[in-house]
Every structure is written in structure tokens, then in C-alpha cells.
MARKOLTOR-668187 format. One line per 10 residues: number of its first residue (from 1); for each residue x, y, z of C-alpha. Coordinates in steps of 0.25 Angstrom, whole numbers, plus 5000, padded with zeros to 4 digits. Example, Ala and Ser with C-alpha at 12.3 -4.5 7.8 and 13.67 -1.06 7.14 Angstrom:
! residues 2
1 = 5049 4982 5031 ~ 5055 4996 5029
This chain:
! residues 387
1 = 5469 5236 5188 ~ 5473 5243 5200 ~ 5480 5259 5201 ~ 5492 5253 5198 ~ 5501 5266 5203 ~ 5505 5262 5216 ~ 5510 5247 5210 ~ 5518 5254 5199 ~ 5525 5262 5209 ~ 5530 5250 5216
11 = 5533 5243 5203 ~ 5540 5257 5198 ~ 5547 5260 5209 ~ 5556 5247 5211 ~ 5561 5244 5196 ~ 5563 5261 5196 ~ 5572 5260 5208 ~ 5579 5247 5204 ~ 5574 5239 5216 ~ 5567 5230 5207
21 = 5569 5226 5190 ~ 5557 5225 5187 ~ 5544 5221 5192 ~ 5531 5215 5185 ~ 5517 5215 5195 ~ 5505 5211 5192 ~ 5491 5210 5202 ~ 5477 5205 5199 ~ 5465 5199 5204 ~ 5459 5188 5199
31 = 5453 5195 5188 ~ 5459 5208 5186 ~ 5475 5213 5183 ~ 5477 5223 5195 ~ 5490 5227 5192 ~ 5501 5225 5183 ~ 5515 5231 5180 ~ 5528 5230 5177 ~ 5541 5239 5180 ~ 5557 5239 5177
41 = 5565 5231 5169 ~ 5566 5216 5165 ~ 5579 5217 5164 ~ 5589 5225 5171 ~ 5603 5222 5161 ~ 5592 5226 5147 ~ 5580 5235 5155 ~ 5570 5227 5149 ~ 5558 5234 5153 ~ 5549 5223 5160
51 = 5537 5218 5155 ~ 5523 5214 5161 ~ 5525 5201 5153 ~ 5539 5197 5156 ~ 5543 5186 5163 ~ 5548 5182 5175 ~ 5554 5170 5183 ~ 5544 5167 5193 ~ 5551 5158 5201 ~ 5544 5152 5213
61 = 5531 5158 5210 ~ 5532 5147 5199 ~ 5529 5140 5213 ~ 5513 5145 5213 ~ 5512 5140 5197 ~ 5518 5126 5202 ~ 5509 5124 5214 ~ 5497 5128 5206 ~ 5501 5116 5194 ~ 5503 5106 5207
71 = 5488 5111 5214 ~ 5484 5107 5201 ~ 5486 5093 5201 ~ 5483 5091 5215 ~ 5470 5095 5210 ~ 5470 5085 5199 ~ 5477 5074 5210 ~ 5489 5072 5204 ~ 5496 5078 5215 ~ 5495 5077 5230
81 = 5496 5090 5239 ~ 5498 5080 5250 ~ 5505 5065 5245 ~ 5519 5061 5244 ~ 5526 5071 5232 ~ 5534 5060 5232 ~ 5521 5052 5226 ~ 5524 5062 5212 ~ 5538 5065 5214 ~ 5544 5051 5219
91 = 5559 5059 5221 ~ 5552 5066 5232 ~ 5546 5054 5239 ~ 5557 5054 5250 ~ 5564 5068 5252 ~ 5576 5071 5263 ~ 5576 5081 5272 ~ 5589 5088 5276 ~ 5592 5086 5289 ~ 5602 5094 5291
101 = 5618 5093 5288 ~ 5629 5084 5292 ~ 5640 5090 5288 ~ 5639 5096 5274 ~ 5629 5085 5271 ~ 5614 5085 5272 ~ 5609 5077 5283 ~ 5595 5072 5276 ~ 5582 5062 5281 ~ 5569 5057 5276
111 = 5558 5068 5276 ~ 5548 5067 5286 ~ 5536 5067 5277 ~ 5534 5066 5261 ~ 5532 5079 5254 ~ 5520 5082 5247 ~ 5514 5093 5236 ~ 5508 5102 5249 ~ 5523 5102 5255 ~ 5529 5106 5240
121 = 5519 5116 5239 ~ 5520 5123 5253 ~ 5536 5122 5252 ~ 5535 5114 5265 ~ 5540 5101 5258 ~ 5554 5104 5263 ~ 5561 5109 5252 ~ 5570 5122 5251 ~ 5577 5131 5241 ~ 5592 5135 5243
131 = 5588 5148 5241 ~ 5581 5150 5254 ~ 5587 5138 5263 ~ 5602 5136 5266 ~ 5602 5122 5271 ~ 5597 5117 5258 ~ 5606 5123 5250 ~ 5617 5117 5258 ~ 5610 5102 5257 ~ 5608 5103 5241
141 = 5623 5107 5240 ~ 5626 5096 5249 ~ 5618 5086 5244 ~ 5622 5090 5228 ~ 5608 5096 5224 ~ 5604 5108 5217 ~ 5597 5118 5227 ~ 5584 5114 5217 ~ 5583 5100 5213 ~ 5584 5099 5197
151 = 5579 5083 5196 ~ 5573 5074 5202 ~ 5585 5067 5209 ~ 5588 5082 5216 ~ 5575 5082 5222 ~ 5575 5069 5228 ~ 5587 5072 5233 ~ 5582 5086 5238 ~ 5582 5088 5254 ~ 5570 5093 5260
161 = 5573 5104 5272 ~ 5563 5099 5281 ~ 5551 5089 5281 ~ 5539 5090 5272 ~ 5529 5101 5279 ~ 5539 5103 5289 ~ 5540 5117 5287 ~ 5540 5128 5275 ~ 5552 5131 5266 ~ 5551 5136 5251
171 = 5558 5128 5242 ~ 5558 5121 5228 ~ 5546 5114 5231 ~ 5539 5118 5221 ~ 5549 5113 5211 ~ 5544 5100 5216 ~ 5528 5104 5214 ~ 5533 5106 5202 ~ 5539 5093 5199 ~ 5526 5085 5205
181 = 5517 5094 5194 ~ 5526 5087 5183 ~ 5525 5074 5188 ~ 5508 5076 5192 ~ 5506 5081 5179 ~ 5515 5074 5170 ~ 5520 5086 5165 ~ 5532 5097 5164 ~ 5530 5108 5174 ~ 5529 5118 5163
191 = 5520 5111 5156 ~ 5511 5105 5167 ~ 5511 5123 5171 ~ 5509 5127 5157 ~ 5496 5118 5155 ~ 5490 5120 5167 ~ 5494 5132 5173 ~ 5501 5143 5166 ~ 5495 5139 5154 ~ 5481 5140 5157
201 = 5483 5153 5164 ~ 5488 5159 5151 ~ 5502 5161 5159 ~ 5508 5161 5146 ~ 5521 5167 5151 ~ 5525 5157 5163 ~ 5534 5144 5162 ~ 5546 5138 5164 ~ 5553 5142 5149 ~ 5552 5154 5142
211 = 5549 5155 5127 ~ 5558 5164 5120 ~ 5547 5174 5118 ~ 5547 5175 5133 ~ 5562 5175 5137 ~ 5564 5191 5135 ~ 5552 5192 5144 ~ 5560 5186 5153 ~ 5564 5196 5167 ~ 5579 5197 5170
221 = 5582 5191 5184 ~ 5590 5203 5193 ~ 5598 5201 5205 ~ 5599 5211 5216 ~ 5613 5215 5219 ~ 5621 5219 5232 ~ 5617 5235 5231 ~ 5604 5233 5228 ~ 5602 5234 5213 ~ 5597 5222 5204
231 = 5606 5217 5195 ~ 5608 5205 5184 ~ 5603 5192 5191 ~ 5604 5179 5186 ~ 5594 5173 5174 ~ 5590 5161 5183 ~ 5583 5151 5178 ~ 5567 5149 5178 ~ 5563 5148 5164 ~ 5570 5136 5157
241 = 5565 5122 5157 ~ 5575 5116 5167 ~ 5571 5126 5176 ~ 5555 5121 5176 ~ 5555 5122 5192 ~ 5539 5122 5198 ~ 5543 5130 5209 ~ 5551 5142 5200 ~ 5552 5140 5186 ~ 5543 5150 5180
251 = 5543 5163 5173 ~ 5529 5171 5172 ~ 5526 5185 5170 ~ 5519 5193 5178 ~ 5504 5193 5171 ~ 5506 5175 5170 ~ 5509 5175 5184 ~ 5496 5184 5189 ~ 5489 5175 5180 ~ 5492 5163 5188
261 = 5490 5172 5205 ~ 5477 5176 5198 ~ 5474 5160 5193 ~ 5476 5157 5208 ~ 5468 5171 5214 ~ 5456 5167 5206 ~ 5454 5152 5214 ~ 5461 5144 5201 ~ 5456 5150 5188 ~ 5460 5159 5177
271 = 5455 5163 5163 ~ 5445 5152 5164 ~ 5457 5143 5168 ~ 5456 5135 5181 ~ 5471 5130 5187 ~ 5468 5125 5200 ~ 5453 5123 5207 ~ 5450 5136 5217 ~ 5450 5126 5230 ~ 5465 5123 5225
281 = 5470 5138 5223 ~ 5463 5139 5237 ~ 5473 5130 5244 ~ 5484 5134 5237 ~ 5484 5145 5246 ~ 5481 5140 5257 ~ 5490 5140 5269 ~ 5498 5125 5266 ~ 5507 5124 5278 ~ 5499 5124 5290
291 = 5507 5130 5303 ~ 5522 5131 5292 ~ 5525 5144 5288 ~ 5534 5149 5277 ~ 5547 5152 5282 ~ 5555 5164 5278 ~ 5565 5161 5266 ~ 5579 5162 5271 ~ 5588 5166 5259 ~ 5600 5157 5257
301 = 5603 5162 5243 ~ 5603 5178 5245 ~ 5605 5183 5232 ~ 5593 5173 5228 ~ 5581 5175 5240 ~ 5580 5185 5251 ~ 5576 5180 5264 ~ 5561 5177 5260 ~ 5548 5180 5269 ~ 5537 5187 5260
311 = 5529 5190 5273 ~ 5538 5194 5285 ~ 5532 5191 5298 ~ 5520 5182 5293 ~ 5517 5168 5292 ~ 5516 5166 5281 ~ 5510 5150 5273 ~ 5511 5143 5260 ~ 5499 5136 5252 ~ 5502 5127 5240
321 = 5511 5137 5234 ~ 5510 5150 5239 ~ 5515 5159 5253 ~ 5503 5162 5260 ~ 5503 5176 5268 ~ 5494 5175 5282 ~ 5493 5189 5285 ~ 5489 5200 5275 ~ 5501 5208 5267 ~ 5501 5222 5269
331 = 5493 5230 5261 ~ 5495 5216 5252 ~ 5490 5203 5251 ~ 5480 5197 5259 ~ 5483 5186 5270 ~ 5482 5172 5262 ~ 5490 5178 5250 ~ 5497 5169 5242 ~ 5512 5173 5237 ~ 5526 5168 5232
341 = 5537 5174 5224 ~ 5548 5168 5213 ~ 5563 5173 5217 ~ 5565 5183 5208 ~ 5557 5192 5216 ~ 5543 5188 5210 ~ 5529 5188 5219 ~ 5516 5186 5218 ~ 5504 5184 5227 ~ 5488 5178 5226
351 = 5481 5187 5236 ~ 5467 5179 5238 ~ 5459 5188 5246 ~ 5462 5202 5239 ~ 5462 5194 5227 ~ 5475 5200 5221 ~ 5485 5193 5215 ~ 5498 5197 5210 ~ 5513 5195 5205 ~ 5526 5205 5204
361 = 5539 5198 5198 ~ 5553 5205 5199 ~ 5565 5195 5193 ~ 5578 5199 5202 ~ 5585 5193 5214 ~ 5585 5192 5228 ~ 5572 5184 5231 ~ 5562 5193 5239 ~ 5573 5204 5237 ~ 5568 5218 5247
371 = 5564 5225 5234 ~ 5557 5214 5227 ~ 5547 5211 5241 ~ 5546 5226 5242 ~ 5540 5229 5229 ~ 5531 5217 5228 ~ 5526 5223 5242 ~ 5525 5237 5236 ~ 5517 5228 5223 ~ 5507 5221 5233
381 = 5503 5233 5242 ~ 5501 5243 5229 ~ 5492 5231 5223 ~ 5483 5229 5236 ~ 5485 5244 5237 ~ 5477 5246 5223 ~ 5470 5235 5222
């Protein structure tokens, strides 16, 4: 363990003066716990103290659990990084690209190329959110869709924004990994993870549905409201089987999920338990979309997202799952870091070179909200400052 002072202060500091719930934070190596701690309330309306152990939605870092479960049966060959999706998901075999509008009506045409695994995995297939893209909210109103696809009929029917490997956008494609794992594996999403990831990583408090042991662990979602404060927010969905979404389905704590970034630190392994091959985790983290950077996310849905761009000023890339930094952080991470977040204001990253890994979970609305990005910044440099 590291002089853990300095990290409490920041923790202390944001639940004392509002700003922030409650925060859980935890940092390890891939062998030793540096850090863990846990500050302010689970639940503003009942002052539940927070927990280490309590859970949390994860959202999109569900997205890192997913992308590990598709590797793995790249491994095996029962997917393709680079042949047709349409080859394992045939409602995908022919997707439409928006082409802008006539009138109120999308104006849609063939896509230029298939999409395949690599271009679900870097978010440069071509799909989109509502949340962070105007124009497709306006095209899935149009066209009587759901801003995310609930069958297989909505997908089909589902316009891409641009063609495959065209450019980056985040976006429900994840969701889809998700959908191909199933249809690999011959398997439920929840099971295929349970078996072969969570599972064997002894993540024994991550899934899609909560047991009613677990459910009063569960973190109250909060809402920042107009002067500032954090209020009551909405009991959102994300941990009920109709909700089994590969690209943000999960609740986790804060000790599972470091479990799974230190899995990934230490090259594939665990405990004796081996998920993915070294030359695998390797590639992951690669840089996946060449000369494409990822864009800033312009929100569309303010209450939901702020405008996102976790490193102002740099290019920054995507590997099979993860945002890539190319420039070191300040006093943080090292250049070649992988990073994401789940939109309840939850952030982890896999530091390869200092060989740090880490994860700190908040549970309130906006996305990337000032406070929330401050103290994860706060979090990170005390960790490397201590470490």
C-alpha cells in the first residue's frame, strides 16, 4: 500500500463539500493493492454510508468486459476481427447509411463496405448514440426506431452515420459485440461472461441482475441540478435481464472491476487463471485505427453527457476496446495508457509502462460532469504521486 494521505484528501474533500456523493477508488499493480478507499454516502434521500463493496452501474466500461469475451473467440476462430459481421449476424449483412435528409425523412444508401468485428470494436463501424450525435436522433425518430435497437429487426433497420472505417464515432457498437459473442458462443451474454470471464476472475459481484442479497448494495444514481447541487436522479436501468446490453449492462464494485484492469496489466492472467493469450492483451492496446483519431463527443442530451474529450488538445486512438492516450498525462499516466468510463461518471485506466492500474466509480449525472473529471484527475495524480 501506498501513503495513502494525499488520495484520501481528494476523496475527503469532494463528498465533504458536496461536489460529489460518494466516491469508491481503488489502484494496484499487478500484484499488490496500492490504494483503496471509499468516502460519502450511497444514497443522498437515506445517508447510507458507502461501502468498498457496493455496487455500481458500470455502464460503458461493461464495454472492456465485452471486447475481452469477443478476443476470446477470435482466439478460438469462431470470430473474425476482419470478415463480414454480416457472416455471424446476417441482419447486419447489408446496413444503410444516412445520407442526409429530404424533408423530415432520412435520405439512406448502401454502405460502401461490410462492417466487421475490428470496425465494432474501434467504434468506427458507423454507428452512433443519440446522446452524443443530433442527426441520429432525428433519423431514428423519423424512421420509428428506438435511439438503441431492442431486436433484431431494429438493428437491421438501424442507419449507420458514415461508412465502415470511415471515420471514428462512439456508439452502440458494442452492443452488437455483444450480440456476435452470443451467436459464436451459443450462449446468453451473461452466461458466456460468467463462464469465461467474470467467473474465473472470482468477480463474484458483476452481472447483468442482481440477487436480492445484493440489491441494497446497490449505489443510488444522483442528478446535478441547475445551482449546482446533486439531487435525486433517475433509477435507470442496467441491471435486469431485458437490459443484458454488452456495451453497458453491468454492475461491479470497485475491488471486481480492479480484478479485471489488473487480468489485463499482467499480459492475460490471474490467480492461476488465463482469459486471453499475452499476444492478445497486447493488441488490444494497440492503436486500431491508423491516421482516424477520436473525435470529441458533442453532447445532444445535456442533462445526460457533457461535451466529452478526456484529453483536451491531443490525439488521442482506440485499440480493440479502449481510448488510447499518445502523450503522457501530467503527473499521470504514461503515453500508451488505456482508458474509458461508464456515464454515471465511472473511470478506470490500465497504465502499461508504470504498471498501474486503477478504477474510481461515482453514480450521478451529467457525463464527464467538471467535478467528476476533476477529482479522478485529483485521484490519478496523488496515485503516481505516491506510488
Amino acid at each position: 500500500m501506498v501513503n495513502a494521505t494525499a488520495i484520501d484528501a481528494a476523496l475527503r474533500r469532494a463528498t465533504e463539500t458536496g461536489t460529489v456523493a460518494g466516491a469508491v477508488a481503488m489502484a494496484t499493480t499487478g500484484s499488490d493493492l496500492l490504494y483503496q478507499g471509499c468516502f460519502g454516502v450511497a444514497d443522498l434521500a437515506s445517508r447510507r454510508t458507502l461501502r468498498t463493496d457496493d455496487i455500481f452501474r458500470i455502464a460503458s466500461m461493461t464495454k472492456a468486459i465485452t471486447s475481452v469475451a469477443a478476443m476470446q473467440l477470435v482466439e478460438q476462430g469462431k470470430l473474425s476481427l476482419d470478415g463480414p459481421i454480416g457472416a455471424v449476424l446476417p441482419h447486419l449483412a447489408a446496413p444503410m447509411v444516412l445520407d442526409g435528409f429530404r424533408g423530415d425523412m432520412p435520405v439512406l444508401r448502401p454502405a460502401a463496405r461490410p462492417i466487421t468485428l475490428r470496425h465494432l470494436l474501434t467504434h468506427t463501424a458507423g454507428f452512433g448514440y443519440d446522446t452524443w450525435n443530433v442527426e441520429l436522433k432525428r433519423a431514428t425518430i423519423a424512421l420509428g426506431l428506438p435511439g438503441r435497437p431492442g431486436n433484431v429487426d431494429e438493428l437491421a433497420r438501424f442507419p449507420l452515420l458514415f461508412d465502415p472505417g470511415a471515420r471514428w464515432n462512439y456508439s452502440i457498437a458494442t452492443d452488437i459485440v455483444g450480440h456476435a459473442v452470443e451467436a459464436a458462443s451459443g450462449m446468453a451474454i451473461d452466461d458466456y461472461l460468467a463462464a469465461r470471464v467474470t467467473g474465473p476472475l472470482g468477480m463474484t459481484d458483476t452481472g447483468f441482475t442482481l440477487s436480492d442479497a445484493q440489491r441494497p448494495r446497490l449505489v443510488a444514481v444522483h442528478q446535478r441540478q441547475p445551482d449546482g447541487s446533486l439531487g435525486a436522479g433517475e433509477r435507470a436501468a442496467g441491471n435486469g435481464p431485458a437490459f443484458l446490453a454488452g456495451g453497458g449492462g453491468l454492475c461491479s464494485t470497485g475491488g471486481d472491476y480492479t480484478r479485471f484492469l489488473r487480468m489485463l496489466l499482467r499480459g492475460g492472467t490471474l490467480d492461476g487463471a488465463r482469459i486471453l493469450a499475452a499476444e492478445t492483451v497486447a493488441e488490444m492496446g494497440r492503436n486500431q485505427i491508423g491516421e482516424l483519431d477520436v473525435l470529441p463527443m458533442r453532447s445532444a442530451v445535456p442533462a445526460s453527457s457533457c461535451d466529452c474529450h478526456l484529453f483536451p488538445g491531443m490525439a488521442t486512438k482506440w485499440g480493440l476496446g479502449f481510448l488510447i492516450n499518445t502523450i503522457p498525462y501530467s503527473g499521470g499516466r504514461a503515453a500508451g495508457s488505456l482508458a474509458w468510463a461508464g456515464i454515471w461518471n465511472t473511470f478506470y485506466w490500465i497504465d502499461p509502462q508504470r504498471k498501474i492500474c486503477a478504477a474510481i466509480m461515482m453514480q450521478f449525472l451529467p457525463f464527464v460532469d467538471k467535478e467528476a473529471v476533476g477529482l479522478l484527475g485529483d485521484f490519478e495524480r496523488a496515485v503516481y504521486a505516491a506510488a
